[in-house]
KEMAR-415948 format. One record per residue (C-alpha): residue in three letters; x, y, z. Coordinates in steps of 0.05 Angstrom, whole numbers, plus 5000, padded with zeros to 4 digits. Layout:
N
ALAXYZ/...
END
This chain:
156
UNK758313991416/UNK761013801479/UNK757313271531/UNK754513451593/UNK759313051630/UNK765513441601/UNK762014051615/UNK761013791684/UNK768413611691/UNK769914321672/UNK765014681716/UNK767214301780/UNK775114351761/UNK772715101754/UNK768415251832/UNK774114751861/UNK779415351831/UNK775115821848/UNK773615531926/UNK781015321934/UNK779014661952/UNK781213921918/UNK776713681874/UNK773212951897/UNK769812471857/UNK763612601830/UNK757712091818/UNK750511941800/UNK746011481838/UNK739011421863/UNK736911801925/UNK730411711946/UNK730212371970/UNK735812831962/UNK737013221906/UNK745513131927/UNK748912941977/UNK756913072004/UNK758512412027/UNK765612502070/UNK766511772092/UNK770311252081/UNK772111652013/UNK770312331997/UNK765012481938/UNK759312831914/UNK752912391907/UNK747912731853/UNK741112411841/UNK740711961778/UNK735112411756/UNK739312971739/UNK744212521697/UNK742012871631/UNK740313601653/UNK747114011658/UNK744214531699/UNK740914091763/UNK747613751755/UNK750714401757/UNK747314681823/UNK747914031860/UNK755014041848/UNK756314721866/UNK752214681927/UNK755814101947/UNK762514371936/UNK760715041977/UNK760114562034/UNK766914282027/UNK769614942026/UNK765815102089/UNK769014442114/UNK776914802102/UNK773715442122/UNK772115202197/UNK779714782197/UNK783815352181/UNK778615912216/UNK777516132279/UNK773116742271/UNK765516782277/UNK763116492215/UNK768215922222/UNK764815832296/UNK757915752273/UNK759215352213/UNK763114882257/UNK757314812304/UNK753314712249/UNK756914272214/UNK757313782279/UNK750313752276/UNK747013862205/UNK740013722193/UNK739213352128/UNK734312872097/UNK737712342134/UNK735212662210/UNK728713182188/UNK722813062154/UNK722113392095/UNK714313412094/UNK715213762148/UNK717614502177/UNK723214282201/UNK724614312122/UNK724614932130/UNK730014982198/UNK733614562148/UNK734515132096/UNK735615612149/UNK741615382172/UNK748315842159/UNK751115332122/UNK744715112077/UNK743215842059/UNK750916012053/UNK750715372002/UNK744715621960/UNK746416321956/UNK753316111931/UNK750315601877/UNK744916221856/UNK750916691857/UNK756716331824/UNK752415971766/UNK750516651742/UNK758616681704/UNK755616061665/UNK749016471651/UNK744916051683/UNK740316401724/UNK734716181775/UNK730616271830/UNK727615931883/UNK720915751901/UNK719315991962/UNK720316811956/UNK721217002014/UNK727116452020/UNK729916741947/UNK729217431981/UNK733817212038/UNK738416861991/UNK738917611938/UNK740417932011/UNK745717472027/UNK749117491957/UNK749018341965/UNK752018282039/UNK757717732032/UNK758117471968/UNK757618071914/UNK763918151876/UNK766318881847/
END
């Protein structure tokens, strides 16, 4: 039987491919709050929460989330078209864990943002090739996210 790490190593070779982005290091450790985190300085990696170490398919969704947001990241270097305009602006000024509170509803600004539900529809929409399917929570917010996979993200 092959480990979850291997498994890992395979799916994030694979959503890199898939993104047409490099693949960065990828590394448990304890975050008090966040579930992941895309960490782009002084070196590049992905930052999951040491609570998912043993479950393949948190690990899984962190790290595809987190890789949607690099390619979002290429997306607003090499674009200059609409989407690339509001990611960018986005991007400059993210809310995160780091500058909301999440007990809060500026959680839920948080989710809102192009880039968050661009990053969570991906994860819901990609992981479903590995037959891992989910939803989340808050329905109205998995509504928004089934739209979003139909209008941008659907493949034929």
């Amino acid at each position: 039987m092959i480990g979850i790490k291997h498994k890992l190593i395979k799916l994030s070779e694979e959503v890199a491919d898939y993104l047409g982005i490099d693949l960065i290091p990828i590394e448990y450790a304890n975050l008090e709050i966040d579930d992941s985190r895309l960490i782009l300085k002084p070196i590049p990696k992905i930052v999951l929460n040491v609570k998912y170490e043993n479950n393949f398919i948190e690990s899984a969704k962190c790290i595809t989330h987190e890789m949607r947001h690099i390619f979002q990241i290429y997306y607003v270097n090499l674009m200059n078209d609409k989407l690339a305009r509001i990611w960018k602006e986005e991007l400059a000024q993210a809310k995160s864990s780091a500058n909301i509170d999440v007990n809060s509803n500026e959680y839920n600004d948080y989710s809102l943002q192009a880039i968050e539900l661009d990053a969570f529809a991906f994860t819901q929409f990609y992981l479903r090739r590995y037959n891992i399917f989910f939803k989340y929570e808050d329905k109205k917010f998995q509504m928004l996210v089934e739209e979003y996979i139909k209008k941008y993200l659907y493949e034929n």
